[in-house]
C-alpha positions as CSV (number, residue, x, y, z in Angstrom):
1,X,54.7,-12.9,42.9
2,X,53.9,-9.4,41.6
3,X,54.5,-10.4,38.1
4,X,52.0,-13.0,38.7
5,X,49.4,-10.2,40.1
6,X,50.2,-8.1,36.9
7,X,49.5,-11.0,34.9
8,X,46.3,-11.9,36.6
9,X,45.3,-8.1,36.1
10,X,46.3,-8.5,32.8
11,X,44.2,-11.1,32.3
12,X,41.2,-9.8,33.5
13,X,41.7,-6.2,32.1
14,X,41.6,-8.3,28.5
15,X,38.7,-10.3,29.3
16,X,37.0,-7.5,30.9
17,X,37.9,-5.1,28.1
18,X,36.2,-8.3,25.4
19,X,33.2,-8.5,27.5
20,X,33.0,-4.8,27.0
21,X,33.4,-5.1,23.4
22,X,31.0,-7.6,22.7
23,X,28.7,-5.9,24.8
24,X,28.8,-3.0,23.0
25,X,28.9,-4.5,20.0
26,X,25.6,-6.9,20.6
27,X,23.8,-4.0,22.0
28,X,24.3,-2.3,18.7
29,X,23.4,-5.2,16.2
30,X,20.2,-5.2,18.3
31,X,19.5,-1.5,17.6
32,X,20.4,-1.6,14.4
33,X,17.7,-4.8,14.0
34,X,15.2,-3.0,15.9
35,X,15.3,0.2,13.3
36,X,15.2,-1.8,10.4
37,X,11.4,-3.1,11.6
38,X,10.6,0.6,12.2
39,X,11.8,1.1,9.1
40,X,10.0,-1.8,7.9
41,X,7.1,-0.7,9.9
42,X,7.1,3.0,8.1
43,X,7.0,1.1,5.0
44,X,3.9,-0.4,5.8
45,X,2.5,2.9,6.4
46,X,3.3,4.1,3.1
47,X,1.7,1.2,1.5
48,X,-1.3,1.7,3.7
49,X,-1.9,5.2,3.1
50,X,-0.8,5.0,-0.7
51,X,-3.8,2.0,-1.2
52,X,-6.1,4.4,0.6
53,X,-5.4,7.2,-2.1
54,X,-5.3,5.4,-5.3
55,X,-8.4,3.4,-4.6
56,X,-10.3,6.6,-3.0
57,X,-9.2,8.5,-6.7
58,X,-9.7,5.5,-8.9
59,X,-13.3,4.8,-7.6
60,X,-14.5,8.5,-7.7
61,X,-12.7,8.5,-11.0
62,X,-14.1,5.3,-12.5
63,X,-17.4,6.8,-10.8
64,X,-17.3,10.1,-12.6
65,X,-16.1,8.1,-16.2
66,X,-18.7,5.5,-15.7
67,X,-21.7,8.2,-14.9
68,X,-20.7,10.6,-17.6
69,X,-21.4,7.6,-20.0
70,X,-24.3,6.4,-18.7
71,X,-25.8,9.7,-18.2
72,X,-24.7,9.6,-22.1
73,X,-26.0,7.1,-23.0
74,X,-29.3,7.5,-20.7
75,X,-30.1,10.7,-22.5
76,X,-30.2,8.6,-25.9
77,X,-32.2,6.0,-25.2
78,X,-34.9,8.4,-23.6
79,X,-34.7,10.5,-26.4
80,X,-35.1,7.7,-28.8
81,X,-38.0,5.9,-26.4
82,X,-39.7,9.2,-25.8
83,X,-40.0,10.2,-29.7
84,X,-43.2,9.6,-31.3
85,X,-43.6,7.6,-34.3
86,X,-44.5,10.3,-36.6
87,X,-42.2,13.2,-35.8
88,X,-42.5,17.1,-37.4
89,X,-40.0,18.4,-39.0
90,X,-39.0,20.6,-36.0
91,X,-39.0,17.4,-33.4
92,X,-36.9,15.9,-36.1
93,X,-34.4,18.9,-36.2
94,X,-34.6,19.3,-32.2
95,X,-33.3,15.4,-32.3
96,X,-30.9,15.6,-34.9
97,X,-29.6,18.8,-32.6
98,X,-29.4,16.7,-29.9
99,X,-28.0,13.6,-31.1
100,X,-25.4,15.6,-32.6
101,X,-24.2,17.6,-29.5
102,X,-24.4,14.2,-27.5
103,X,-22.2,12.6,-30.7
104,X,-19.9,15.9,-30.5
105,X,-19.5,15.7,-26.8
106,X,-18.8,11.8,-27.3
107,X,-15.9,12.4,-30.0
108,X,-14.7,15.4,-28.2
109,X,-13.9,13.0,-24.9
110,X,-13.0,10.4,-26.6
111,X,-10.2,12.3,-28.4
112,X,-9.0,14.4,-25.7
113,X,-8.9,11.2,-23.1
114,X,-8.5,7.4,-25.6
115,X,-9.1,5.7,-21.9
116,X,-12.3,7.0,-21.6
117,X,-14.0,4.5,-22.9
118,X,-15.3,2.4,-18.7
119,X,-13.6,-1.0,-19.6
120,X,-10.2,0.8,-20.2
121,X,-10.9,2.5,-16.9
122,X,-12.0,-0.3,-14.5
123,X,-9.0,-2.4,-16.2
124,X,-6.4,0.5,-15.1
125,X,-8.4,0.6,-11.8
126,X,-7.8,-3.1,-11.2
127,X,-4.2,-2.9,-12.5
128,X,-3.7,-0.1,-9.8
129,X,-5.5,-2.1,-7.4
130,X,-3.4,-5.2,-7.6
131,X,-0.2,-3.1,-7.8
132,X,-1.2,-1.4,-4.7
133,X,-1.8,-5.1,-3.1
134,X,1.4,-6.1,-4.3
135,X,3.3,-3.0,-3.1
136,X,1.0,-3.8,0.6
137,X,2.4,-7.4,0.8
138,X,5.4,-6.7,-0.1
139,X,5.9,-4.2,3.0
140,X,4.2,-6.6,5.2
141,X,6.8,-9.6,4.0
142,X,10.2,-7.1,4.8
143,X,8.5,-6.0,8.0
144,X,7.8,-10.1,9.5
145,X,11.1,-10.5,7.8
146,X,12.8,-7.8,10.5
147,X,10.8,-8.9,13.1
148,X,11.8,-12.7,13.0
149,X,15.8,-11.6,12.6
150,X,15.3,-9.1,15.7
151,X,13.5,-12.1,17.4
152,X,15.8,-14.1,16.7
153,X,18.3,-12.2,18.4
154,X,16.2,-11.7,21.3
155,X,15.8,-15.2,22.1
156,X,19.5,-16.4,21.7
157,X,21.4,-17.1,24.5
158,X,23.9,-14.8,25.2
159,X,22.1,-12.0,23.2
160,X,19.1,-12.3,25.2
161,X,21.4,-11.5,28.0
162,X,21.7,-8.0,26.6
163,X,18.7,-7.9,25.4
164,X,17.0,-8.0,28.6
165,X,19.8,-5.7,29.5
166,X,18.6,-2.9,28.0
167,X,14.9,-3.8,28.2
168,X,14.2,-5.4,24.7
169,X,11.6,-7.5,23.9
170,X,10.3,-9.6,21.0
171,X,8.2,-7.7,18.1
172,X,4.9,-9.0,17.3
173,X,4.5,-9.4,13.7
174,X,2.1,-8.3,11.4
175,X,-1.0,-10.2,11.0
176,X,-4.2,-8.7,8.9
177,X,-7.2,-8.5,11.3
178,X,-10.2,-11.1,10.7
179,X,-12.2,-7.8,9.5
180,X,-9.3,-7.0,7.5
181,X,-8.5,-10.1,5.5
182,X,-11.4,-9.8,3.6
183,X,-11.4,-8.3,0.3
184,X,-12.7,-4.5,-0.4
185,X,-16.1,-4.3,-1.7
186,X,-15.9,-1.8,-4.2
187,X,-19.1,-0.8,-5.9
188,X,-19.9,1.5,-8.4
């Protein structure tokens, strides 16, 4: 009889002791789940934060290329329009003095900065743009990835068990608001 006791104790000690075990170890493949969608989370906030900068610097800086050509180019064309037909020889050197600073100031930036030219920037700014996008969806995919594994978890019976155990619920994943599904109207 008492061997029969110690193997019933036995018996329950084991299965005890494996209830224990995969307790534990269920418990920590949900935690471990649940940081890789913070992680995946963070990452969004990265990609968030890094589309805010490079478009807020590639607009002003498209902004600033684009006006100093214009402003460029403005000053010629008023120059030219606002010349009389017959000039003096002193309008004629004041417009030659001026057309050659402008042509000067035009060589000089071109030289010290080739992309000046605004197609070269507004091409970069839309390569930057659709990296940025990229790099965005990208962190959104891993993040509804981590959720629907977690969730997974959650709802399968006997993980849920322990789930609810330790007060875990289901993620929501990310969805773009209505407002924020729309494109970005950038205008220069």
């Amino acid at each position: 009889m008492i061997d029969g006791i110690w193997i019933a104790l036995i018996v329950i000690g084991v299965l005890f002791l494996s209830v224990l075990i995969w307790y534990i170890g269920t418990m920590n493949t949900l935690r471990q789940k649940e940081v890789k969608v913070e992680e995946a989370e963070s990452g969004i906030d990265v990609a968030l934060t890094k589309r805010f900068d490079v478009l807020s610097k590639m607009v002003n800086t498209v902004k600033g290329y684009a006006k100093h050509e214009a402003e460029t180019f403005e000053k010629v064309v008023k120059w030219r329009a606002g010349l009389p037909k017959e000039l003096s020889l002193e309008q004629k050197q004041e417009f030659q003095q001026k057309m050659d600073a402008v042509q000067s100031g035009i060589n000089v930036a071109v030289e010290a900065y080739p992309d000046l030219k605004a197609e070269k920037v507004f091409t970069n700014l839309q390569r930057s743009i659709s990296d940025v996008e990229e790099h965005l969806q990208a962190a959104r995919r891993l993040y509804n990835s981590n959720v629907s594994l977690l969730n997974k978890r959650i709802v399968t019976f006997p993980t849920s068990i322990v789930a609810g155990m330790i007060g875990m619920s289901r993620k929501a994943f990310f969805e773009a608001e209505a407002s924020k599904r729309a494109d970005v109207d950038i205008s220069f």
